[in-house]
N, C-alpha and C positions, 0 to 999 in steps of 0.2 A: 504494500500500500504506500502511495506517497504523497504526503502532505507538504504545503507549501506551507511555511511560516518564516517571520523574519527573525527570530528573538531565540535564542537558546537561554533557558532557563539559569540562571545564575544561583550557584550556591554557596554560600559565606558561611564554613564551617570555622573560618580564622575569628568570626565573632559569634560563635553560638556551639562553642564548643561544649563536650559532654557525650554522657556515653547515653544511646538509645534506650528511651521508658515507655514505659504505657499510659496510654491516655487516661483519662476520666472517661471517656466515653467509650465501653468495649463489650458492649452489646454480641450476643450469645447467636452468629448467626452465623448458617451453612454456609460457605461458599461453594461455587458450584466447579464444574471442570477448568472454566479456561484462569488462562492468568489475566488479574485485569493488566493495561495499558491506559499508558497517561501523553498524551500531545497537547500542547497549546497551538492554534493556527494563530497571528497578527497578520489581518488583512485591513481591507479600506471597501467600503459602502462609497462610492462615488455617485451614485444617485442622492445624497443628501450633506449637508453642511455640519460642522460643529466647531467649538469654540477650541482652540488652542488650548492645548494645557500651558500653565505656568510653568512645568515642571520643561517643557520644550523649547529648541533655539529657536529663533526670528523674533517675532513680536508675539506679547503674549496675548494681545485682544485680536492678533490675525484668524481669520475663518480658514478651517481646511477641510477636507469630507471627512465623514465618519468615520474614527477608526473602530475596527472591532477588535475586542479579544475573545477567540471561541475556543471554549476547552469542550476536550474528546477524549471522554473514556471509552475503553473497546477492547474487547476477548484478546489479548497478545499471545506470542510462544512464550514460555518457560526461556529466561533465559539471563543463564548468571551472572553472568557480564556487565548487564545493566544493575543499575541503582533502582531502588525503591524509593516513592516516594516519601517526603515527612511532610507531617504540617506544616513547618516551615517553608518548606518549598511550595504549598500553596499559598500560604498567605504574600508569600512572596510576588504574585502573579499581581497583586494590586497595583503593584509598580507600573506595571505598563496597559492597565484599562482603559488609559486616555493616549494609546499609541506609544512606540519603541523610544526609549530613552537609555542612558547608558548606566548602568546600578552601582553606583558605589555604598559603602558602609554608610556616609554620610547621607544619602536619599533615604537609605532603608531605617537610616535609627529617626530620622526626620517623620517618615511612613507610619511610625511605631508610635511615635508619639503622640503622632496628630490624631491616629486612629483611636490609642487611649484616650487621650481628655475627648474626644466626640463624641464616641459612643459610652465613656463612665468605665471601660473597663480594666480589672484590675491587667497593670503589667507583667506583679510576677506570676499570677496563672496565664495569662497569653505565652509569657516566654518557658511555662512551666512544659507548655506543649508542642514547643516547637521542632523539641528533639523525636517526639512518637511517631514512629513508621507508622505509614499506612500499607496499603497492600499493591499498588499498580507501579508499575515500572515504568521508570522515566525512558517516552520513546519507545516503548517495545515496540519489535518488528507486532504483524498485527496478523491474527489466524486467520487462517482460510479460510473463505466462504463471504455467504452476505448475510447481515444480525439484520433484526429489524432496530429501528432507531425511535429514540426518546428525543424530544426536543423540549428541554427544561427552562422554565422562566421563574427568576430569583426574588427574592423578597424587596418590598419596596428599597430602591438603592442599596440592596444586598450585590455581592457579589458572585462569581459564576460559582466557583464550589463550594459553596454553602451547604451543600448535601454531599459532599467528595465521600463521604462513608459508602452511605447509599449509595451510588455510582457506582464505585469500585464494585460492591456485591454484586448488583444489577448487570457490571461488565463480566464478572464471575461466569455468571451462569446468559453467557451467550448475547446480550444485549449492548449496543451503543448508546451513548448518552451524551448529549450536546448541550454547552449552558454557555450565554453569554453575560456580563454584567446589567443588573439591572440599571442604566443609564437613562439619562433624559434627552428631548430632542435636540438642544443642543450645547448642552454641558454634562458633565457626570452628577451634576444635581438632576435627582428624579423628582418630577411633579405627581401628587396626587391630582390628577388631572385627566381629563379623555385625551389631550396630547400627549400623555407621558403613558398611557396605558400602551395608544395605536402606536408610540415610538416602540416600546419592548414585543408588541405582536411581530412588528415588522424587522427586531433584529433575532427575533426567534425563525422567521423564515426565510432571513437570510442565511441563519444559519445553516438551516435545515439546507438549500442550498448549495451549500458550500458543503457538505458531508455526503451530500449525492453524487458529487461529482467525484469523489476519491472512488466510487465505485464499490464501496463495502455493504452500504445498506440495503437491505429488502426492500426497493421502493411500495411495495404494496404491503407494508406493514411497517407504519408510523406509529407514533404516540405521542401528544402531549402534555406534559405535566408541569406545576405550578404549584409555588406554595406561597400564600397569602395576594400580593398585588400579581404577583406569576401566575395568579387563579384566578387573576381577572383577566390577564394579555391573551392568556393561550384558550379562552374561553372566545374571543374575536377567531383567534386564526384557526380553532376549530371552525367554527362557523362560514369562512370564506374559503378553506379548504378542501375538498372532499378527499382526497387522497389520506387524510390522518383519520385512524382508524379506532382510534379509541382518545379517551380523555381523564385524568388524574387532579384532582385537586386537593394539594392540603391545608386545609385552613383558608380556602378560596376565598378571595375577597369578591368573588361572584355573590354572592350574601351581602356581605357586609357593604360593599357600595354598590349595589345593586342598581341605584338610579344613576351612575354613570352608564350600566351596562342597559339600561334601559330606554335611555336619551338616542343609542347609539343604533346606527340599522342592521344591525344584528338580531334583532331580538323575535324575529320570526321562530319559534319552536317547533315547527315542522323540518326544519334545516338538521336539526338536531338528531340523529341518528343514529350516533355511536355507542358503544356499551359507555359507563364513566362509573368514574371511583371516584368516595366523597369521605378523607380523612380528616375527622375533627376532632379539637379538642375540646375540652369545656368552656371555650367564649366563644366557639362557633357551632355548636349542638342545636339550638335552638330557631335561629331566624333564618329560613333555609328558601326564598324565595326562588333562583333557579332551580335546583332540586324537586320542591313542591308542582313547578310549572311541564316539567319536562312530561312527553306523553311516548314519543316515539324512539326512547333509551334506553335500555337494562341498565339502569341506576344504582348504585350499591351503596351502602352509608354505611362509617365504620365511625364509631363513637367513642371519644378514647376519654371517659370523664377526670380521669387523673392526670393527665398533661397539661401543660400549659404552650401558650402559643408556641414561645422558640423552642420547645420541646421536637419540634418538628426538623429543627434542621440542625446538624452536628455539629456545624463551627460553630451555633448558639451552646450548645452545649459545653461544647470545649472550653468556652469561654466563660463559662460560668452562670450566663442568662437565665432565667428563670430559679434558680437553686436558690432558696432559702439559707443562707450562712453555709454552715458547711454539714450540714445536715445530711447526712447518709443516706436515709430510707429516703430521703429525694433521690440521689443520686443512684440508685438503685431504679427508683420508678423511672427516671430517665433513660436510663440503660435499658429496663423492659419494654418500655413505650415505644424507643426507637425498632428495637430489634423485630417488636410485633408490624408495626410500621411498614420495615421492610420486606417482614412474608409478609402480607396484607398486600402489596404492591406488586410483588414477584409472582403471587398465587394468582393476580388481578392478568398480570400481562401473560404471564404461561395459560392461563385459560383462554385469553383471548386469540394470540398468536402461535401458540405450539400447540392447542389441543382441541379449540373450536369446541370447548364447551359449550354445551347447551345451559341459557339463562340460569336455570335452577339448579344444573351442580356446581355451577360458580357458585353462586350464593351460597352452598350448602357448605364449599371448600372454604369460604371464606368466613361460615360460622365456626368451622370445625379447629379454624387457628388457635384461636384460644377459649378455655375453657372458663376461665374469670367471668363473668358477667358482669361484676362490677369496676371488671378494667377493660372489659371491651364487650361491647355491643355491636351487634350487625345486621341491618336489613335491607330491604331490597324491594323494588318494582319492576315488574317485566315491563317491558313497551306494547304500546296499545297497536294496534295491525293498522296500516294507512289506513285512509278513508277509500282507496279506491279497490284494498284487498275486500275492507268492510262489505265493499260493495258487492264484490263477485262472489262475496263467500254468502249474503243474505238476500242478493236479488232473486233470484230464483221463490223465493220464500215467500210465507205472506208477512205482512207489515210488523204486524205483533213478532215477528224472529227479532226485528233488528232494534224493534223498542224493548223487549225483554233484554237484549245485549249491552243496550247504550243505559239501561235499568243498573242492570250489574258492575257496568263499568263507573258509573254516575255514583256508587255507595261504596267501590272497591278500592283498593290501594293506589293502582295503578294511576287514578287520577284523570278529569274529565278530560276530554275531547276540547280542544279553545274552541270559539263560538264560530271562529272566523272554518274549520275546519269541519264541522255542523254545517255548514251553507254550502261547501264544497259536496257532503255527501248527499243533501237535498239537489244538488243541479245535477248531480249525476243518475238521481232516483229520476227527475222529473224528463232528465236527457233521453233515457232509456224509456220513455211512456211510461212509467210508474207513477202515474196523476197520483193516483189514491192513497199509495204509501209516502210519497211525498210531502202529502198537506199531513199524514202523519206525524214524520217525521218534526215537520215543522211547527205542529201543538209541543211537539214532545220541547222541541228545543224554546217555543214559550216559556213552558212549565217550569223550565230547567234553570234558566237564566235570566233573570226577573230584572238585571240591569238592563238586557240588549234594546239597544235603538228599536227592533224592531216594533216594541209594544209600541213603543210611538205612533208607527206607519197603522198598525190595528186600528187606531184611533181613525185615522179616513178610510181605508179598506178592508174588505174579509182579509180571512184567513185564506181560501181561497187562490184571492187577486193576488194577495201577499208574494203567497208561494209560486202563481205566474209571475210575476213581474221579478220575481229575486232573480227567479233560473233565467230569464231574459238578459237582466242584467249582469247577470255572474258569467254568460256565454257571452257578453260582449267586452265585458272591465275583467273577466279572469278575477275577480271577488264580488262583494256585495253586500255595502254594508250604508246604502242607501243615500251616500254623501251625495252633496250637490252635484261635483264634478260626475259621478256612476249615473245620476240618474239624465244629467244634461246629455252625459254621451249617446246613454242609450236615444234620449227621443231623439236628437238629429238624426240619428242613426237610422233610425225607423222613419222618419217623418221624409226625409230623403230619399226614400224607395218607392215601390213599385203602391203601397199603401201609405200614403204621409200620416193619413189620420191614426195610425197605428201607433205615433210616437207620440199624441198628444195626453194620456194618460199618464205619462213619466213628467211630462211637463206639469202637469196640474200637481201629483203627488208634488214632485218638487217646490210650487209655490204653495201647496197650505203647510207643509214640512217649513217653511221657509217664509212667510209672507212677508216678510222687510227687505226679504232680497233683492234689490233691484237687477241684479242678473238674473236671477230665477222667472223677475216678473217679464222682463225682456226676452227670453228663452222661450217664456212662454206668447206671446206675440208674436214670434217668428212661429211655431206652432200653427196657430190660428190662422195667419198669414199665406203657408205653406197650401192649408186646404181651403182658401178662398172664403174664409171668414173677418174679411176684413173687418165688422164693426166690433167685434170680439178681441182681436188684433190691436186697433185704437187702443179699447180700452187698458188693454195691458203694456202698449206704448207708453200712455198717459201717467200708468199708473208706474212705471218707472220712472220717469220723471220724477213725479211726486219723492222718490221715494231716494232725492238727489244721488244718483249716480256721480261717478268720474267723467270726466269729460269726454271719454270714448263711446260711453256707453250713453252719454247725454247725446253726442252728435249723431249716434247710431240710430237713438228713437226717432229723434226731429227728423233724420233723412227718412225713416221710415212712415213717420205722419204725414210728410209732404207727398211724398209717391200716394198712397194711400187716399190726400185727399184730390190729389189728380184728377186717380182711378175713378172716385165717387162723381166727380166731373163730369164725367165724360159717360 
């Protein structure tokens, strides 16, 4: 395999001398066949800008492209020759997250202690851990074959191996893993922000990218994963990806700032498809709004009530985060929490990409990890069958099948049907001649949804007209959820054929849905217009007027009353 990088990893054994110990953090976990493997790539994003590091020659407020640093763990050969790595030598990678600079003692003890007074943490447990091995060899040549690939995103303004434990395991047993620094659009300050989320989606796929192209990965067996703002980024590039094949979050800030991910055009739930793992600790157990929403995912929740946030990732650990003083039986839960953690995620990806489990002996392997219940909890929803399976699997059928189904599903785990994907399976009832089960379905989805717009439309039409005119308009806007824009398209649409009078029922709905609209009222004038009603026409010229338009749509009526009063002329 061969990787392009610019930086060979520097090691200053002349100031961090000492003999090899063990961490704080050494969590009771299999590894698997291969050896992991540790490479850094230093490339450049030339499709975007960023600010100079200070720490670089020219000017320091000079603009230059993105630099990335992408770390890649990955199955290597055994091989003795090479160095293993230590903490230190990750922590060491900070040095160049804002682009290749040249490491002396003096940058590194500068690094050390900028990062202490920042972040509060103690120096002699930072430097306590600098000497403990990990497991992946610096550089390993890299095994044979193609792994399927992780594409990890870090904690807010975390770094890329924030999880290097995890990795290394995960590399163990036959996987690649790719992390870049949580970084901002255009300084290593990360914004809690939607520009700071779409920046870390978009250097998660650049990564991914850049790891395809060495030629090692399965391309048809992706994964993304994320632990806390990292569960917000890879929750977008799931979304505009189809190729990633599953999805991980620990601590996802998908929850917790949920109305960023909401604001954002992502948030169509039928997109969502892939199995996902949802690792939490106790400050994210409870307010679980993507989770609750998802219909079309084998969703998994793994509830770890004795952990704490940074419990989640090992340099938090390492460094002392979350640990109450020096309290043992903490450091103990930590060490168990991680370890379950990591089979929880291993069990997660082996079911998905090695054994093509089926939904419910995932779940059952993932209850089976541990036996604790009061250190870990597990549960699970299957995904609900499209609407257009729905369809083929209960058309055939009478009505009462698919309302006894949508019954079941409406009281079950799995979680309702959106309202918008209801409207979908009424156009395809009503597409297919199934008038009857149709306007069924459509009481049903009444009954069901007591906020939908459509009680509104009840208010001027049957239930009936309702269920014509949705499937009309949903065959012409691809939805239907009765806006001005859906209903104005439909009448042109109609009223411009071979029957004009056909589109003037969308017109009218649209002006009593609407009566102050002066577009609506105007929409409907052309209407009127269309099939030689002109005094009908007038009136609703006038009545935009009335009802001050823009000046476009003021000069549109006036031209329209002038011809009009021609015609009456003549």
């Amino acid at each position: 395999m061969t990787f392009k990088y610019s930086v060979t990893i520097a090691i200053f054994m002349f100031f961090f001398l000492g003999m090899s110990q063990k961490s704080v953090l050494h969590p009771n976990l299999s590894y698997g066949d291969h050896q992991p493997g540790f490479k850094v790539i230093l490339t450049t994003d030339y499709s975007r800008s960023f600010s100079a590091s200070k720490n670089l020659e020219n000017n320091n407020k000079q603009k230059q492209f993105r630099p990335m640093q992408i770390c890649v763990w990955y199955p290597a050969l055994k091989d003795k020759s090479k160095g293993q790595m230590t903490f230190k030598d990750y922590f060491l990678l900070k040095t160049s997250e804002t682009g290749e600079i040249v490491v002396t003692k003096k940058v590194v003890d500068q690094m050390i202690t900028d990062f202490v007074n920042s972040d509060g943490i103690d120096r002699a447990r930072l430097e306590a851990e600098f000497d403990a091995e990990m497991k992946a060899l610096k550089e390993g040549v890299s095994a044979p074959g193609e792994f399927p690939v992780i594409v990890y995103g870090p904690s807010w303004w975390s770094n890329a191996f924030e999880n290097a434990t995890m990795f290394e395991f995960l590399a163990s047993h036959g996987y690649i893993v790719v992390s870049t620094p949580s970084m901002g659009p255009v300084s290593r300050e990360m914004p809690l922000t939607r520009d700071g989320i779409e920046c870390q989606a978009r250097d998660m796929e650049f990564s991914l990218g850049k790891i395809i192209e060495t030629g090692l990965s399965n391309t048809s067996q992706i994964a993304t994963m994320g632990f806390s703002l990292g569960g917000l980024s890879n929750v977008i590039s799931a979304a505009r990806n189809k190729n990633i094949k599953a999805w991980i979050g620990l601590d996802p800030s998908i929850h917790e700032a949920y109305e960023l991910f909401e604001a954002s055009p992502y948030t169509q739930y039928e997109k969502f498809t892939i199995p996902m793992l949802f690792v939490n600790s106790v400050g994210y157990m409870n307010e679980l709004p993507f989770y609750d929403r998802l219909f079309y995912s084998d969703a998994y929740l793994v509830n770890l009530p004795k952990l704490k946030h940074t419990d989640m990732a090992s340099f938090f650990i390492k460094l002392g985060m979350g640990l109450d003083g020096s309290d043992d039986s903490r450091l103990k839960t930590q060490n168990l929490g991680y370890e379950l953690i990591c089979q929880y995620i291993l069990t997660f990806l082996d079911g998905v990409f090695k054994e093509d489990l089926k939904p419910e002996l995932l779940s059952s392997r993932l209850q089976s990890i541990s036996s604790d219940k009061n250190f870990a909890g597990v549960k699970s929803k299957m995904s609900l069958p499209k609407t257009d399976e729905l369809f083929e699997a209960y058309s055939s059928e009478r009505s009462d099948d698919i309302l006894v189904f949508l019954n079941k599903t409406n009281s079950g785990g799995s979680g309702q049907y959106p309202e918008g994907e209801m409207h979908h399976l009424i156009h395809l009832y009503a597409e297919s001649g199934f008038s009857k089960e149709s306007v069924e379905i459509m009481k049903w989805l009444l009954d069901n949804f007591p906020q939908s717009n459509y009680h509104r439309v009840t208010e001027f039409i049957s239930v009936q007209e309702l269920t014509k005119m949705m499937h009309k308009v949903f065959s012409l806007n691809n939805e239907c959820n009765f806006t001005y824009d859906e209903l104005n398209h439909a009448g042109h649409i109609l009223s411009m054929g071979k029957n004009p009078e056909a589109g003037i029922p969308y017109f009218e709905l649209n002006m009593k849905l609407r009566p102050d609209n002066y577009k609506a009222a105007f929409n409907m004038g052309v209407g009127y217009f269309r099939v030689s009603e002109f005094e009908r026409a007038s009136e609703y010229f006038e009545k935009c007027l009335v009802l001050e338009p823009d000046k476009r749509y003021q000069d549109l009526a006036n031209n329209f009353l002038r011809d009009l009063e021609a015609v009456s002329k003549n």
